[in-house]
MINUKOL-744730 format. One record per residue (C-alpha): residue number from 1; x negated, z, y. Coordinates in steps of 0.2 Angstrom, whole numbers, plus 2048, in hexadecimal, padded with zeros to 3 digits. Each point is the difference from the previous one (the first is absolute). Layout:
     i     u     w     v
   NUM     X     Z     Y
...
% end
This chain:
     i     u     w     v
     1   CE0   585   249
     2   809   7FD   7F0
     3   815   804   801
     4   803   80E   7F2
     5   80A   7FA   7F2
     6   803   801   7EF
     7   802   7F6   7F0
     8   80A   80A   7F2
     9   7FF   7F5   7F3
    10   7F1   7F3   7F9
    11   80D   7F3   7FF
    12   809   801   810
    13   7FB   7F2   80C
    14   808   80C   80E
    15   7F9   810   809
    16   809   80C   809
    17   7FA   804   813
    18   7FA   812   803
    19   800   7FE   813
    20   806   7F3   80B
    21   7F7   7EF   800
    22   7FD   7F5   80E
    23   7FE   7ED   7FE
    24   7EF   7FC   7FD
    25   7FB   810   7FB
    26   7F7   7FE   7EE
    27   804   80B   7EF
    28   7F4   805   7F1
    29   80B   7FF   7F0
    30   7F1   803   7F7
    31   7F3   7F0   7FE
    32   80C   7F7   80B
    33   800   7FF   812
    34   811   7FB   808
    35   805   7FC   812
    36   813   803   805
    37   808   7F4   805
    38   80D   809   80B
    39   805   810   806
    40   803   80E   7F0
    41   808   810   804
    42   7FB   80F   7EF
    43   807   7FF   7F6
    44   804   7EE   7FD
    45   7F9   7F4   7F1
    46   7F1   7F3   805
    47   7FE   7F0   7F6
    48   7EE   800   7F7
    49   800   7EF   7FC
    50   80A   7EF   805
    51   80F   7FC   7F7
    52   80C   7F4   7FF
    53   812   802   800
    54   807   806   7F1
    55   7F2   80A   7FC
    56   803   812   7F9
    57   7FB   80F   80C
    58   7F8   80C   7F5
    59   800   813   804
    60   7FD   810   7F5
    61   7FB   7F4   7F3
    62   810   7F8   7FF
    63   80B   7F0   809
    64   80A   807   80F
    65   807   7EE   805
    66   7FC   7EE   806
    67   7F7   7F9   80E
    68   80D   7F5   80A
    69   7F2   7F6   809
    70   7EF   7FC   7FE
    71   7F3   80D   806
    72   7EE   805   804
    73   7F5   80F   7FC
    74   803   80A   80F
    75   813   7FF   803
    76   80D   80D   801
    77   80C   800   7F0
    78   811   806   802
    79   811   7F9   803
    80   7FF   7F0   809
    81   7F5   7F9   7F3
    82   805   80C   7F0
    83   80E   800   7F4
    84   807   808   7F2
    85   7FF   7FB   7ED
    86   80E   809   7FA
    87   813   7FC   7FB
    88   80E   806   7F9
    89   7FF   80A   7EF
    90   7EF   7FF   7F1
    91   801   7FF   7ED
    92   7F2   80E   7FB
    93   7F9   801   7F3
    94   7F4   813   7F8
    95   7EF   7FF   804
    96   7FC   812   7FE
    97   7EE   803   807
    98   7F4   80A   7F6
    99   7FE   811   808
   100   7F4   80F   7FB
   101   807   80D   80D
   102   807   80E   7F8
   103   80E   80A   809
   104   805   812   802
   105   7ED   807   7FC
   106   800   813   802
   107   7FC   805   813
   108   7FF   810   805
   109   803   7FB   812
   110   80F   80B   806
   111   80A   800   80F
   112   80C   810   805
   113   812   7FC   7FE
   114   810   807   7FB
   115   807   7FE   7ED
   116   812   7FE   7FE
   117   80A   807   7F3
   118   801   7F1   7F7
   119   7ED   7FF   801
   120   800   7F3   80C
   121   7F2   7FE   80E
   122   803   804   814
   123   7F4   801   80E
   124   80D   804   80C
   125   80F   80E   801
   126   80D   7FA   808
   127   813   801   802
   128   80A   7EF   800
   129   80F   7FB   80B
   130   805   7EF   7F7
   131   812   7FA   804
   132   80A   7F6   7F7
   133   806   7F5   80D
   134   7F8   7F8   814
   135   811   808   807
   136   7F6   812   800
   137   7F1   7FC   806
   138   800   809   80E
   139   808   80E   7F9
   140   7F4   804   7F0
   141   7F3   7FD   814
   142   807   80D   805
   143   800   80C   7F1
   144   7EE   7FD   7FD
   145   7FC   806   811
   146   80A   810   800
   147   7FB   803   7EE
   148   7EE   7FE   806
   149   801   80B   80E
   150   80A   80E   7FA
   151   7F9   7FD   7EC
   152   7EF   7FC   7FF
   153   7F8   812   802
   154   7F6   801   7EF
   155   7F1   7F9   7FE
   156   801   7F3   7F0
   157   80E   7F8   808
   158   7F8   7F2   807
   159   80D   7F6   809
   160   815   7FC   801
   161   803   7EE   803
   162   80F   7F2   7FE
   163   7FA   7F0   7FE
   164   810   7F6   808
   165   805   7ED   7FA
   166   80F   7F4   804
   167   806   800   7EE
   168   80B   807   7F5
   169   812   7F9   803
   170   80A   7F0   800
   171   7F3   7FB   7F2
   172   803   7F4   7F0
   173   7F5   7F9   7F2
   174   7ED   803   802
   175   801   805   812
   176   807   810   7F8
   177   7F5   803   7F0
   178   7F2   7FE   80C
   179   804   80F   80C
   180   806   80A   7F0
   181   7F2   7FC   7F8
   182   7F3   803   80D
   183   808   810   808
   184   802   808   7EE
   185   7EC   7FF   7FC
   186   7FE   807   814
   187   808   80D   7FA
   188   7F5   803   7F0
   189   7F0   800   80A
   190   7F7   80E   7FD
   191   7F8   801   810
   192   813   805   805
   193   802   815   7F6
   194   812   7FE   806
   195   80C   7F4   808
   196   812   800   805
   197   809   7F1   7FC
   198   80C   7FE   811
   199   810   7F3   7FD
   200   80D   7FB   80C
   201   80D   7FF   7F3
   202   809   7EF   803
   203   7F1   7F6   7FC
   204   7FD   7F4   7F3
   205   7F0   80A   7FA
   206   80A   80F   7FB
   207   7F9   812   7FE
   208   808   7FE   7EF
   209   7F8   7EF   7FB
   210   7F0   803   806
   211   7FF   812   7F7
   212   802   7F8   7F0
   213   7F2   7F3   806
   214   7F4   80E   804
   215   803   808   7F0
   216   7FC   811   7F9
   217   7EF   805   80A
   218   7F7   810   7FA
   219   7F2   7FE   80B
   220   80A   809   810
   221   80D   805   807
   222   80C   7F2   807
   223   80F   803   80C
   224   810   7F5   802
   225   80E   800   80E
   226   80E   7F4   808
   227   801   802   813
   228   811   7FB   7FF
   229   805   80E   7F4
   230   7F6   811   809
   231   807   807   812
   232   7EE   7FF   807
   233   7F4   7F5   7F9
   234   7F0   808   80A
   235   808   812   7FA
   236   800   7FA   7EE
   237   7F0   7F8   7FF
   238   7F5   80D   808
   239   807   80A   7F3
   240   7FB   7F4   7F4
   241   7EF   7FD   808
   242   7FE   815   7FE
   243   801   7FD   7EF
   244   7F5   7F3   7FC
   245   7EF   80A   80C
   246   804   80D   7F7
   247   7FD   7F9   7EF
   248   7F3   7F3   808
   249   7F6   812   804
   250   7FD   803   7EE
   251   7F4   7F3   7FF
   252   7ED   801   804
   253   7F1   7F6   7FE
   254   7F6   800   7F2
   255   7F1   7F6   7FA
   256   807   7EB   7F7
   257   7F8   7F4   7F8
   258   7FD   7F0   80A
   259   806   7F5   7F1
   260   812   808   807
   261   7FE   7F7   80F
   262   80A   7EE   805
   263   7FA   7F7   80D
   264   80A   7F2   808
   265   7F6   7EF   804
   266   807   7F8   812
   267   7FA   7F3   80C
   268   807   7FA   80F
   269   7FD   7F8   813
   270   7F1   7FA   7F6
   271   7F2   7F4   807
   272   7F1   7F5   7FA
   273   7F6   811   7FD
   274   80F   806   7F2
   275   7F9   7F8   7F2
   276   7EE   803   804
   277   801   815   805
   278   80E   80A   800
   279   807   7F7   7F0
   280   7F2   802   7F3
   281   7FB   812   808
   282   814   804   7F9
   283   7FC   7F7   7F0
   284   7F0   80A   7FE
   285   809   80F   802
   286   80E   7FB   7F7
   287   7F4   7FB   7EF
   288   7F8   811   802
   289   810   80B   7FF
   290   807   7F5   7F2
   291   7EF   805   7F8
   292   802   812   802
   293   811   7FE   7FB
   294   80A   7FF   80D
   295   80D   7F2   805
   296   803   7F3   80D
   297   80E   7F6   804
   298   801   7ED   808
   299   80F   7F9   80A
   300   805   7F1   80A
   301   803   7F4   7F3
   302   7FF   7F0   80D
   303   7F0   804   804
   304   7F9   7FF   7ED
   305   807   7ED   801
   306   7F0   7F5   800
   307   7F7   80E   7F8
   308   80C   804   7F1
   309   7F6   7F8   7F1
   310   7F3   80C   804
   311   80B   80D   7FD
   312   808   7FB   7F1
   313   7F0   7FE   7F9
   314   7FD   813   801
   315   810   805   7F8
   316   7FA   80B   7F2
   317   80E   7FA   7F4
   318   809   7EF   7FD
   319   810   80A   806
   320   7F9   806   810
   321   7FA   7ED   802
   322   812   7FB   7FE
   323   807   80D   80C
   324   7F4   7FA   80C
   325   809   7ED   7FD
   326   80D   807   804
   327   7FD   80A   80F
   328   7F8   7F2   80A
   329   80B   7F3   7F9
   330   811   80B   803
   331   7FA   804   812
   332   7FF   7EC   803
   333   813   7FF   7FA
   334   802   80C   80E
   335   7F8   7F4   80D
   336   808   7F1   7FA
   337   812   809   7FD
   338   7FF   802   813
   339   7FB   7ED   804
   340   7EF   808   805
   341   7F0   7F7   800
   342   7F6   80B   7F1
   343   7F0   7FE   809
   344   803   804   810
   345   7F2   80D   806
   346   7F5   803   808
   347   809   80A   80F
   348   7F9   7FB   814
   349   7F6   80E   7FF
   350   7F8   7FD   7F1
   351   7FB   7ED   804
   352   7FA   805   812
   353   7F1   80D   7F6
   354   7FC   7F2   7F7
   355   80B   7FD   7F1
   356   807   7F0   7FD
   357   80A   7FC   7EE
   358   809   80D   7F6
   359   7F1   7FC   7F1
   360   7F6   808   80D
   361   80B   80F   806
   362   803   803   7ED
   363   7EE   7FE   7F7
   364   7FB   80D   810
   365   80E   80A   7FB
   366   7FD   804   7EE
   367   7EC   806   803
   368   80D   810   801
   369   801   802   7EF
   370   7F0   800   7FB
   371   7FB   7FB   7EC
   372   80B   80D   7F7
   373   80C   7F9   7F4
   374   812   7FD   803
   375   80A   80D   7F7
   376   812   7FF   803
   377   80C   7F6   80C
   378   80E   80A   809
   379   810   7FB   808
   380   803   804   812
   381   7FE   814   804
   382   7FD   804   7EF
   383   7F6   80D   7FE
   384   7EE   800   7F5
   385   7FF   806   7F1
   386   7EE   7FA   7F8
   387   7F0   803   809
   388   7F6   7F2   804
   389   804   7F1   80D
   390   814   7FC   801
   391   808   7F1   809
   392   810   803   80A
   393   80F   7F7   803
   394   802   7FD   813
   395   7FE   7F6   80F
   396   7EF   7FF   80B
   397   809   808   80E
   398   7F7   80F   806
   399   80C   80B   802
   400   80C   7F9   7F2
   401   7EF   801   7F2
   402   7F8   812   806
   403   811   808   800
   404   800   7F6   7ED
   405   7F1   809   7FC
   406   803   811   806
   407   80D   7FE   7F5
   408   7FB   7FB   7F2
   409   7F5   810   7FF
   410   7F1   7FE   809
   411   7F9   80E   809
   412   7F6   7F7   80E
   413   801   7EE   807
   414   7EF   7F8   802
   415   807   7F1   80E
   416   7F1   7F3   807
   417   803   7FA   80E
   418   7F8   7F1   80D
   419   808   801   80E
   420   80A   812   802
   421   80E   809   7FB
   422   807   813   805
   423   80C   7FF   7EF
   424   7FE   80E   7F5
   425   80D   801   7F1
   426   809   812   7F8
   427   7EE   803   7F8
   428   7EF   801   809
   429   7FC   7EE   803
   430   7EE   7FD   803
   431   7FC   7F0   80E
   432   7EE   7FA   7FC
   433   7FC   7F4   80B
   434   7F7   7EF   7FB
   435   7F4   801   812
   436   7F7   80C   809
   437   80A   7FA   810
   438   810   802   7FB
   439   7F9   812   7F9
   440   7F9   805   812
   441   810   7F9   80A
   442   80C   809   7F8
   443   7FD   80F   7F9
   444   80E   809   800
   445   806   7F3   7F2
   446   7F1   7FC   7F5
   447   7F9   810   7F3
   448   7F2   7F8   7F9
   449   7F4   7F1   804
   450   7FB   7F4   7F3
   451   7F8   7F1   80E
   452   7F0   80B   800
   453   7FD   7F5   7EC
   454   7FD   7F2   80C
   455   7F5   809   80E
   456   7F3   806   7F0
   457   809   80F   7F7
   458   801   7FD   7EE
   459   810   7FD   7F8
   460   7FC   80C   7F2
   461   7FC   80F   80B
   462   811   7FD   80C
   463   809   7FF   7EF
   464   7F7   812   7FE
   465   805   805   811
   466   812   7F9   7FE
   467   803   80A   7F0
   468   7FA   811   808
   469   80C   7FC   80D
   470   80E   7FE   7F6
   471   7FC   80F   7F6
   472   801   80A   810
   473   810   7F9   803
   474   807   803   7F0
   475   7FA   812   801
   476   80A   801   813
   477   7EE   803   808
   478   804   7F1   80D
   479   80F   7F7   805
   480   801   7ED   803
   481   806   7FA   80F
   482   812   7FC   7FC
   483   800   812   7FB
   484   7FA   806   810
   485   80C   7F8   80D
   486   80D   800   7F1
   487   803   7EC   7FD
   488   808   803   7F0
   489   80D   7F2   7FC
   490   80A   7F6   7F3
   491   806   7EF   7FD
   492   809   7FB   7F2
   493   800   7EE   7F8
   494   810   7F7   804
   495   806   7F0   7F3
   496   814   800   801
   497   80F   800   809
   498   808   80C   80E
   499   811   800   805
% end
């Protein structure tokens, strides 16, 4: 019997293994029968034809690396015989690629969520803990927990939470800007109707300093105390915490408009089946809500390396284009400023489900983003301002690039994942596993399946499926995972120097 697999693309001279492979076992890759030549567990690539060495590998269309050694149909493709193309930093050039999609049609899809005062969007009603410095962790800890349980009696509150972090003090240079800047636009999330801002007041990330960085904010009620300067600190901010329910209780749900919804776009711990389910289901989805007007925003700049020109090319402006440059371009200084190889990725994980190069990883990577035109290009936690797709500033790191996009506005985290991962960030982050295994092994981590597009389902009705799901989750119907056994945590990006 015939080893399920799959061919993604007419030109690629490589399939992907559904299942595992035995040597001697045959494949259909459609007129053309193939015996392996080896062992090949699924998720790994199969040569379809003999090559020699030098020979471009040729996956989703596109050249992933170069065969090392000479090789027969039949064999396993992966690190000992495959390399990467790619080194150091590209001169671009604007291709733009002719598009007919047009965003931000009228939908009348609604979810139910909140409205703030300043006529932002929330799907959640919380109250916020966010400390200015790691020398409190525990004690904003422990106020959330009293707060909670002496608090949280009304019904629209729907949770008090700190979100604890090593940072804050002893910082210089960007180290700094980058908690200011990511903690301030946590604080404007509107998933969050109130927050106390809790300072130590010897830290270099002064309540004073990062007051003026949070600004003026209309949409809810902020708090701000130094431990240092009240007689009880747990006595203060309960009082504090009283406040902020009380005006958190004067909102209720009412009927929004899905274009008002951002979705974050995350991979990670991801395998050979990335690129082939979990991926394109997000892309689908993601092209959908930009349709209906909605907006969708794309991290982890290393991973766009190998795939970048096909992102440049969707720029919807010249300028956007050059931001792009930039992005990809700046983010390689930040590589080679640390004597760091540019390319060096794939993680242990991803190679052992079947990913090799980081042309690979990344062509996989950005089947997130569907077709939509890029829109704008925003610097590390800031938040979105124009509907449509958006590329962040930030690291691949989980933790580090769903934390990034929580705050930089979006509501809900859409995160594939390969292999496995309980991390849930500030917002509702949404694990959608690449394989039906992974789905069935761990359920307390996945919310929704996308390896049933390789078992038969069609990836147009799971992008159906996927979108009601998310609209109940918007709505507060069902709760992710993370939500449920409360693995909600930050990371902030860290480029600088502390004392």
């Amino acid at each position: 019997m015939s080893v399920q697999n799959i061919k993604i693309h007419d030109k690629d001279n490589v399939a992907v293994m559904l299942g595992d492979g035995k040597s001697g076992q045959w494949l259909k890759v459609g007129n053309e029968t193939i015996v392996l030549k080896e062992d090949i567990a699924a998720g790994h690539k199969v040569a379809l034809q003999e090559m020699a060495t030098g020979t471009e590998i040729i996956k989703y269309g596109n050249a992933i690396g170069s065969i090392t050694e000479n090789i027969m149909a039949g064999s396993w493709v992966h690190s000992h015989n495959l390399k990467t193309n790619l080194d150091g930093k590209l001169t671009y050039s604007y291709n733009p690629l002719q598009t007919d999609r047009e965003n931000k049609q009228k939908s009348s899809v609604t979810f139910k969520g909140y409205r703030r005062g300043n006529q932002d969007v929330a799907i959640r009603n919380e109250i916020w803990i966010i400390n200015t410095v790691g020398c409190i962790n525990k004690s904003a800890e422990l106020l959330a927990k009293l707060a909670t349980k002496e608090l949280t009696t009304a019904d629209e509150v729907d949770e008090i939470r700190s979100f604890p972090h090593p940072f804050g003090c002893s910082q210089l240079g960007d180290d700094l800007k980058y908690t200011q800047q990511f903690l301030s636009s946590l604080v404007q999330h509107p998933n969050a109707a109130g927050v106390l801002v809790m300072g130590l007041g010897c830290e270099n990330n002064t309540i004073q300093s990062f007051q003026s960085m949070v600004g003026e904010v209309k949409d809810k009620k902020v708090m701000f105390f130094s431990a240092q300067e009240v007689d009880d600190e747990l006595e203060e901010g309960l009082q504090c915490i009283s406040e902020l329910v009380e005006y958190a209780n004067t909102f209720q749900k009412e009927d929004i408009p899905i274009s008002e919804l951002k979705i974050g776009l995350k991979c990670g711990g991801s395998d050979g089946f990335s690129g082939i389910t979990g991926n394109p289901l997000v892309g689908r989805f993601s092209d959908r809500l930009i349709e209906m007007g909605g907006t969708a925003i794309m991290t982890e700049v290393p991973e766009m390396f190998g795939a970048e020109t096909l992102l440049m090319n969707r720029a919807e402006s010249e300028d956007v284009f050059h931001k792009t440059v930039h992005l990809v371009n700046d983010f390689k200084d930040y590589f080679i400023r640390h004597n760091q190889v540019v390319y060096e990725n794939p993680s242990p994980g991803n190679k052992e489900g079947g990913i090799t190069t980081l042309e690979e990883k990344s062509l996989g990577c950005v089947q997130k983003v569907g077709s939509a035109p890029i829109v704008d290009v925003l610097s590390y936690a800031s938040r979105a301002e124009r509907n449509g797709l958006n590329l962040l500033q930030g690291p691949g790191n989980d933790l580090v690039s769903v934390s990034n996009l929580a705050a930089a506005g979006a509501h809900i985290v859409l995160f594939t994942t390969g292999r496995g991962t309980p991390y849930g960030g500030p917002v509702p982050t949404v694990k959608i596993s690449t394989n039906t295994t992974l789905a069935r092994k761990k359920k307390r981590w996945i919310d929704f399946n996308a390896g049933q597009i390789v078992e038969g389902a069609n990836i147009e009705g799971v992008a159906e499926e996927l979108l009601e799901y998310i609209i109940k989750l918007a709505s507060g119907e069902v709760q992710t995972q993370n939500e449920k056994y409360e693995f909600k945590e930050i990371a902030i990006f860290k480029d600088g120097v502390i004392l």
